[in-house]
C-alpha positions in Angstrom: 69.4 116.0 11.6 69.9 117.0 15.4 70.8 114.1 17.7 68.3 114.1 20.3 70.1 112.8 23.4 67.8 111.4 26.4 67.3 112.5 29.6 68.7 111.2 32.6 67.1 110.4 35.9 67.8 112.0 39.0 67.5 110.5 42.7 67.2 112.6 45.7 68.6 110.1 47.9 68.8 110.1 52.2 72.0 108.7 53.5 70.6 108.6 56.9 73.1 109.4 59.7 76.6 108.2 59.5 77.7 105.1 57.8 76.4 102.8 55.2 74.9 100.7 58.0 72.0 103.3 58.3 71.7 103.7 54.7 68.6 101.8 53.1 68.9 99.2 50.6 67.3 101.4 48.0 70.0 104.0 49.0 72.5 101.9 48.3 71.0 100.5 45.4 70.9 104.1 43.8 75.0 104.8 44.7 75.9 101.5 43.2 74.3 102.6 40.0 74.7 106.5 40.1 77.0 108.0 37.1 77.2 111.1 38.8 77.0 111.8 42.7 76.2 115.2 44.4 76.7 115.0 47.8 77.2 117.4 50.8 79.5 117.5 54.0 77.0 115.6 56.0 77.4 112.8 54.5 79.8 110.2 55.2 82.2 109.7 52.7 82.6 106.2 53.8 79.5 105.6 51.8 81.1 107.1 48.9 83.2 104.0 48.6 80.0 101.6 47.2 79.8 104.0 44.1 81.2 102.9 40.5 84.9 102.9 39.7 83.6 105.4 36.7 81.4 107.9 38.6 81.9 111.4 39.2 81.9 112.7 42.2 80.8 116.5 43.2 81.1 118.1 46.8 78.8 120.6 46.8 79.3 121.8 51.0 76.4 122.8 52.7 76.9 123.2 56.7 76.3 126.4 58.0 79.3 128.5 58.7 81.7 126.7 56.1 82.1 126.9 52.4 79.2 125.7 50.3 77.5 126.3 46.2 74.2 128.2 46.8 71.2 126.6 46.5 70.6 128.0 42.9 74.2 126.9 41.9 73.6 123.3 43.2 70.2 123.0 41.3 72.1 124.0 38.2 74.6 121.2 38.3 71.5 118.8 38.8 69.6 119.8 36.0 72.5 120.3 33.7 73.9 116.5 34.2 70.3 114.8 34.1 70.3 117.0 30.8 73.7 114.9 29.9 72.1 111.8 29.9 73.2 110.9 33.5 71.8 109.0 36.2 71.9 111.5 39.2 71.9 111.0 42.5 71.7 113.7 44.5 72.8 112.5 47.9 71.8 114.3 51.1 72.8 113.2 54.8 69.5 111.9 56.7 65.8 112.5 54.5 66.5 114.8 51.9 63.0 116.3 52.5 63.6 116.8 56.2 65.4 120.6 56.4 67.2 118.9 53.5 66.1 121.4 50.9 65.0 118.6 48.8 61.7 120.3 48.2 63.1 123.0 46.0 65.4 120.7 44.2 61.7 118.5 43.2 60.8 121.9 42.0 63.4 122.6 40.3 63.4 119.1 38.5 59.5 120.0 37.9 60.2 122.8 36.3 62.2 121.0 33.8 60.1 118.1 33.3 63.6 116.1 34.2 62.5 112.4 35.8 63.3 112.2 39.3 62.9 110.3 42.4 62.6 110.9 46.1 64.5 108.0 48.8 63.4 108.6 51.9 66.4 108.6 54.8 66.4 108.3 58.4 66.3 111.5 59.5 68.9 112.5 62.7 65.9 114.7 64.1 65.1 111.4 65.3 68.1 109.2 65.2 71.1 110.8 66.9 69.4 111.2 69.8 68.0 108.0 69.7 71.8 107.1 69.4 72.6 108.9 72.2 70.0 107.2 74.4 67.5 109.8 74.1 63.7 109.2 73.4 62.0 112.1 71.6 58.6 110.5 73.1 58.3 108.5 75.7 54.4 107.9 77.6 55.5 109.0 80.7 57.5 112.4 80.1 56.6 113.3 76.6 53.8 112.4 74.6 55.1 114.7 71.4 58.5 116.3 70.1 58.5 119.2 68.1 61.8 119.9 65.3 63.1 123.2 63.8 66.0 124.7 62.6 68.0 127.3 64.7 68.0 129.4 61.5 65.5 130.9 58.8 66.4 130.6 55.4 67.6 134.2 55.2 70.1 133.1 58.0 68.6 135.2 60.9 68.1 133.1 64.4 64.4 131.5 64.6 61.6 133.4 65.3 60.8 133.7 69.3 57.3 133.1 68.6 58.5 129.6 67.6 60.2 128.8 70.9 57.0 130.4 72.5 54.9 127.8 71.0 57.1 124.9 72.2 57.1 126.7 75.6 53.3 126.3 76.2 53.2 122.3 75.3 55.1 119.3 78.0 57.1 117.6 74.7 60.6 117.3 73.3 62.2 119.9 71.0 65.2 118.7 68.8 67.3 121.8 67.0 69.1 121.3 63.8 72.0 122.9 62.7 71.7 125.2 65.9 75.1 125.0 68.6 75.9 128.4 68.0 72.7 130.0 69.1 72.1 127.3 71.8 72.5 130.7 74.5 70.2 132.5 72.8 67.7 129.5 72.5 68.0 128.5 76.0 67.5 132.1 77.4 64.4 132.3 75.2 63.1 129.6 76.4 63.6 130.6 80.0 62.1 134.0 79.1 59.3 131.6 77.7 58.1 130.0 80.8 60.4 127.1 81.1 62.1 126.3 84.1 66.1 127.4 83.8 66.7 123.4 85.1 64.7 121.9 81.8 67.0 119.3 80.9 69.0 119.2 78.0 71.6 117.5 75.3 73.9 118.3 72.8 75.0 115.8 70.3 78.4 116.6 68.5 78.8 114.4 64.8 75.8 112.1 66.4 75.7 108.5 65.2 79.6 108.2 63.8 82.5 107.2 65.4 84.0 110.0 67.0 80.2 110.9 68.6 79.8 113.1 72.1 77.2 113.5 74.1 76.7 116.4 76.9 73.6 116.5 79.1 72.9 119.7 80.8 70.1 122.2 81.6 69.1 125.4 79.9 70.8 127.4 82.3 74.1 125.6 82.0 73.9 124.6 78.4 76.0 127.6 76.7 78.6 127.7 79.4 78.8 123.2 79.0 79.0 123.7 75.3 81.8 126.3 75.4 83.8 124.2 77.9 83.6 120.9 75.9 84.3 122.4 72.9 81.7 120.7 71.2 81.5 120.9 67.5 79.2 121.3 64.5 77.2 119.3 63.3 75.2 118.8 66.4 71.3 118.2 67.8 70.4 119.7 70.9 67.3 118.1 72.7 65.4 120.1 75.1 63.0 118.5 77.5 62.7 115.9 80.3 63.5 113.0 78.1 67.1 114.9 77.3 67.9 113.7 80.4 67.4 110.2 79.8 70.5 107.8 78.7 69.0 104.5 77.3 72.1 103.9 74.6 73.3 100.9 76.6 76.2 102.1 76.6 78.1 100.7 80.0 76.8 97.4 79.1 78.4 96.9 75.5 81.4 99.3 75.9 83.5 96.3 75.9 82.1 94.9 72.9 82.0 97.7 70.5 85.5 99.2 70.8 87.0 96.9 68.7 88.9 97.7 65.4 88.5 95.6 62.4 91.0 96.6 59.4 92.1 94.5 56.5 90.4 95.1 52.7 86.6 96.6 52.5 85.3 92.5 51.4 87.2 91.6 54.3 86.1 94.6 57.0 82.5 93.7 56.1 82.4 90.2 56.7 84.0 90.2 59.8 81.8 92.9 60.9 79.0 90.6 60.4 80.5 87.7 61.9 81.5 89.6 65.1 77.5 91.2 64.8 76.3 87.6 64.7 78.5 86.7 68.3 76.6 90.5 70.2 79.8 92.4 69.2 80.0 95.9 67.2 83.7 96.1 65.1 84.3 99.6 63.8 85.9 99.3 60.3 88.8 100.2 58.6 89.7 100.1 55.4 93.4 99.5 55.1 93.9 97.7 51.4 92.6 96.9 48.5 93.2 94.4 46.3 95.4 95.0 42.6 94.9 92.5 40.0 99.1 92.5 38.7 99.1 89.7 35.8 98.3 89.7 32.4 97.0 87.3 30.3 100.0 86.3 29.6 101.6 85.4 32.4 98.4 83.6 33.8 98.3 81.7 30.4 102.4 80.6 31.3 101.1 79.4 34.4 98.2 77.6 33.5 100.1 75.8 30.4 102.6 74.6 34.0 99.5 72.5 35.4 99.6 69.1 34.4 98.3 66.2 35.1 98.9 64.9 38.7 100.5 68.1 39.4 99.8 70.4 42.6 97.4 73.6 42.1 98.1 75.8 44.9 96.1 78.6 46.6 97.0 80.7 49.8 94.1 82.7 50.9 90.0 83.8 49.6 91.9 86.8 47.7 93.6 84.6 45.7 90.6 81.9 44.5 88.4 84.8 43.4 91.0 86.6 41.8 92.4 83.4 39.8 88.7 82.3 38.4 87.7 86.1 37.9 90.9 86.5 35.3 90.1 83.1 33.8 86.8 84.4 33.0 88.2 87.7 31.8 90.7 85.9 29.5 88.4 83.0 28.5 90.4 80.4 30.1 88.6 77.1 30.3 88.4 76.1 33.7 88.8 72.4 32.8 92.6 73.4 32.2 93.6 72.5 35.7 91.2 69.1 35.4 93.4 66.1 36.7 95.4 68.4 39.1 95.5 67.8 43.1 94.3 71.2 44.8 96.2 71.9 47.7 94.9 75.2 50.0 95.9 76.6 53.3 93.2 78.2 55.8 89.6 76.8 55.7 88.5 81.0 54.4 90.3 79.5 51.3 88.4 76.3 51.0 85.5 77.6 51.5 86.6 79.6 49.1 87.1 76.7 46.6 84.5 74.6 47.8 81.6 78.3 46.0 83.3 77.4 42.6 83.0 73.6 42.8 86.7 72.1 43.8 87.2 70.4 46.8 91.2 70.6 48.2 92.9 67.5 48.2 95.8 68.9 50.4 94.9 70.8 53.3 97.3 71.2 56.0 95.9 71.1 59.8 98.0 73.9 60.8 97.6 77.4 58.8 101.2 78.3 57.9 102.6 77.9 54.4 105.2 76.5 55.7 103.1 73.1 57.3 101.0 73.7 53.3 104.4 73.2 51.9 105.4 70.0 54.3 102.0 68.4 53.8 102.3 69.0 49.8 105.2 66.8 49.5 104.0 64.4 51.6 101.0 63.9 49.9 103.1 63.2 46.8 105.2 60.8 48.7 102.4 58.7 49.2 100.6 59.1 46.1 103.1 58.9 43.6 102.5 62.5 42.4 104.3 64.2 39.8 107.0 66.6 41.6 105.5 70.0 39.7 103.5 73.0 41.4 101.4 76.0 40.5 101.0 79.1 43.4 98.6 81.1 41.9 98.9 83.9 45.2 99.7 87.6 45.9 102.7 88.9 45.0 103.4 89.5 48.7 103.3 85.7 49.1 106.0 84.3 51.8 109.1 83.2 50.5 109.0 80.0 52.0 106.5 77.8 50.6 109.0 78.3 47.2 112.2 77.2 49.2 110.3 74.2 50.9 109.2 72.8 48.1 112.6 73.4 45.5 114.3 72.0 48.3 111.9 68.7 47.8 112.4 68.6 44.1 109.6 70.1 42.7 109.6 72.7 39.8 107.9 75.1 41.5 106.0 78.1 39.7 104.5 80.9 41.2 102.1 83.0 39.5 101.3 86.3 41.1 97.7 87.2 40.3 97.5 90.2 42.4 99.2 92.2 45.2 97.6 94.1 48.4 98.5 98.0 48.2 97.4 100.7 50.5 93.9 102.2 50.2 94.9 105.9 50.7 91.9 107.3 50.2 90.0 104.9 52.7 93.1 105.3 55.3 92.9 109.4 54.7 88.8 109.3 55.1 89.2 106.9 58.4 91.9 109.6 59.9 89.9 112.6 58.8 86.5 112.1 60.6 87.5 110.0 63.3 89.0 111.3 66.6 92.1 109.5 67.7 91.0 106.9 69.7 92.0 103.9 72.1 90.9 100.5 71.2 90.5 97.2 73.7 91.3 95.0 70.5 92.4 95.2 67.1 92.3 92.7 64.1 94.1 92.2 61.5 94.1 89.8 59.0 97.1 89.8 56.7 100.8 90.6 57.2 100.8 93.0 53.8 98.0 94.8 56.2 100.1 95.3 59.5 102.7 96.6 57.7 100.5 99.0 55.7 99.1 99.8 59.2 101.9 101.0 60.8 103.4 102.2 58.3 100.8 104.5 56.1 98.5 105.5 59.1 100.1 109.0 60.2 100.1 107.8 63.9 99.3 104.3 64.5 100.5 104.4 67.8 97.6 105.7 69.2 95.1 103.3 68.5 96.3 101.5 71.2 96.7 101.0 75.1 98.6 99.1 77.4 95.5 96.8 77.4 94.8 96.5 73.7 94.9 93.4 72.4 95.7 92.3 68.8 93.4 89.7 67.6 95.0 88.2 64.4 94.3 85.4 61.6 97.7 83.5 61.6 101.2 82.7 62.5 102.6 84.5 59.5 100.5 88.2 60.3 101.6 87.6 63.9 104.6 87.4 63.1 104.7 90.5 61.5 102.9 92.6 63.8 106.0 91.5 66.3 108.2 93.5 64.7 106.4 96.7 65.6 106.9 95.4 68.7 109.1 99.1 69.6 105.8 101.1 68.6 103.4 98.8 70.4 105.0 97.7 73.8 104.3 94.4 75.1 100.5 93.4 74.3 98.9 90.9 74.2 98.8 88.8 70.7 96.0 86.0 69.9 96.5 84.0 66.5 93.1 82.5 66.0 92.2 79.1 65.8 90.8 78.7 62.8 92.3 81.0 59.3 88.9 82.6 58.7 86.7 85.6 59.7 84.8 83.0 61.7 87.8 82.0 63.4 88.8 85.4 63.9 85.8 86.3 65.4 85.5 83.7 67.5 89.1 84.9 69.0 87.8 88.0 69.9 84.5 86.9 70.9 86.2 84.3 73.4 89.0 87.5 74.3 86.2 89.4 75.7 84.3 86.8 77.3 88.2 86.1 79.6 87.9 89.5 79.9 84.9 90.1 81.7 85.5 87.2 83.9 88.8 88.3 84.8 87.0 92.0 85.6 84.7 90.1 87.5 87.2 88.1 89.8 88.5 91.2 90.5 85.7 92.8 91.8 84.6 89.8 94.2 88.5 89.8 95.5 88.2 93.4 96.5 84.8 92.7 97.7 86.3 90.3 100.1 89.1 92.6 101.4 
């Protein structure tokens, strides 16, 4: 008898404009699930990095001008791996049924009786030039907006009875996927009626990192376009509220251009501590964490712990990564029962504190070196047995071993994982972002300065003689110092507190000294 294998499910899914910030939760919902995604060049691929370790990924193109599957092709792949079984998602950048052909890939699923379903996205119609600044409404200028594409579906320029009818009404028109016809459009539209001083905007790769903005008029927009080299994929708003610029920009330019790197958990927490403080981190993903023991080795080190001996964790990393392979192995937690906990940085006892254990040893300076010192004195005064357990990352310092054998204690260190670079996050971050100076940087770990400086292609120039390097302790600090020849002589800050809430604070109390150092200058020239 036949095997009758079930159908899959397929999801027509938005990704809004840019990154996964502007994605919905049902969005990201669906990419955390998907088995298979099918995705096109306007998405970005930063979002890609939520989906399964497991699921297939298929670049399908579609931007006008550049390599893409036809329409017919791309419905094929659909169909053919809902018929596999497969959850789908078919994953379009802003609403997949605004210009987003997502109308005839429903049909298409129709057709075939295949399940599907439609999540809506924010379209960039509306939001890149709302990122820019610009209303598409507003009560005063424009009481309606008008969108079309620059291009029929036979690839011929848009009708001119289109732009005739846009002519005749007092609203905003947005163009999609229309920069290289913006002469022909403009001169249309002159020819139309409009006055040849109608303002106007161009958005180049709106809502991402490396986004422009020109504002013109019709009569200059070709010629401003040419001579800025703006690039695909761009909006163009035509209309009196182009020439509005309500993005805020002069105000929090000195809180968004900071760079956050370190491991994805850690890039996202910090973002949200830094958004809690008014301040805007763009992220990049430097590392990522490798679990590098076995079974094995953990069980060697866990059959080390005694009673009244010291358990020893170094960083957040390091806690989840220990109770995650206990879990995997069936290791009874109970096994370190009767041990003193000793942790450096409060991330880490925080850390400790989610799975129940309070540290006993906590050293008030975040070094391993002061963990180390306050280890043995804890045992001096408590009569402790002279035996330790570091269950850390392989790149662990050196010195928290040497401190402690020098003490007397046997001393075992367990490596439960190491930090290696993420090259496909680092070659993603160089690839759509425009090289860039940055008024600070973060970073949280020394394994992540060196693979910084080391794996970007030219880390150089992220930074100016005014950048300033924000970082989480003494021992990343000191590693960023011996880059010293590649980054002149900036200014370091070691936060107070080993944590992303430390870390933030650093920053957030960096740009506040900042601002009143701008201002003091400008009352001083004032009083010249």
């Amino acid at each position: 008898m036949r095997e009758i294998k079930p159908q899959g499910k397929v999801y027509l899914v938005g990704a809004g404009c840019g990154g996964e910030e502007l994605l919905t939760l049902k969005a990201l919902d669906c990419i955390k699930n998907a088995q298979v995604i099918i995705y096109d060049s306007l998405v970005d691929e930063d979002i890609l990095l939520n989906a399964r370790k497991d699921c297939e990924k298929i670049y399908v193109g579609k931007r006008f001008g550049k390599p893409s599957l036809l329409q017919g092709k791309i419905n094929g792949i659909i169909l053919n791996k809902a018929l596999e079984g497969k959850t789908v998602v078919r994953l379009k950048g802003g609403d997949p049924f605004v210009f987003g052909r997502g109308g005839e890939e429903a049909q298409a699923l129709e057709k075939e009786n295949i399940s599907y379903e439609v999540v809506p996205g924010i379209s960039s119609c509306i939001a890149v030039p709302q990122r820019a600044g610009i209303p598409v409404t507003h009560r005063d200028t424009s009481r309606s907006f008008m969108v079309i594409t620059a291009r029929k579906s036979d690839g011929t320029p848009v009708d001119r009875q289109v732009l005739e009818g846009y002519a005749r009404t007092k609203g905003t028109l947005v163009v999609l996927m229309g920069l290289n016809l913006i002469g022909y459009i403009a001169d249309t539209l002159v020819s139309c009626g409009l006055s040849e001083d109608t303002p106007a905007a161009v958005i180049s790769d709106g809502c991402r990192k490396n986004q422009r903005v020109i504002r013109t008029t019709l009569k200059n927009a070709e010629k401003d376009v040419k001579e800025n080299n703006m690039k695909s994929p761009a909006v163009i708003v035509i209309g009196d509220t182009a020439a509005c610029d309500f993005s805020g920009e002069k105000q929090q330019q000195e809180t968004k251009n900071i760079l956050i790197t370190g491991t994805a958990t850690h890039t996202e927490k910090l973002s949200k501590e830094l958004k809690k403080l008014g301040l805007h981190g763009e992220k990049l993903i430097l590392s990522k964490i490798n679990i590098s023991t076995c079974e094995q080795e953990l069980a060697k080190g866990i059959e080390k712990v005694e009673n009244g001996c010291y358990t020893i964790f170094t960083s957040p990393n390091g806690v989840d990564v220990f109770f995650n392979l206990l879990k995997r192995y069936e290791i009874d937690v109970r096994k370190i029962y009767g041990t003193r906990i000793a942790a450096v940085g409060s991330g880490t006892c925080e850390k400790l504190r989610n799975y129940g254990l309070i540290p006993d040893v906590v050293p008030q300076k975040y070094t391993v070196e002061e963990l180390a010192k306050a280890i043995a004195e804890d045992c001096r005064k408590n009569g402790g047995v002279k035996s330790a357990v570091a269950f850390r990352s392989a790149q662990g310092s050196k010195s928290l071993e040497e401190i402690l054998t020098k003490e007397g204690f046997d001393f075992t260190d367990v490596s439960t994982y190491s930090v290696g670079a993420d090259k496909d996050a680092i070659e993603n971050f160089e690839k759509n972002g425009a090289e860039k100076k940055y008024s600070r940087i973060t970073f949280s770990s020394g394994s992540g300065v060196k693979i910084f400086f080391e794996e970007m292609k030219n880390p150089q120039s992220f930074f100016s003689q005014d950048t300033v390097v924000i970082c989480i302790g003494e021992e990343t600090k000191k590693q960023i110092e011996k880059y010293r020849g590649l980054i002149g002589n900036m200014k370091i800050i070691t936060a107070d507190n080993f944590s992303c809430k430390g870390l933030a604070k650093a920053v957030k109390e960096n740009c506040y000294e900042q601002k009143q150092k701008i201002k003091t200058e400008q009352h001083n020239e004032k009083s010249c």
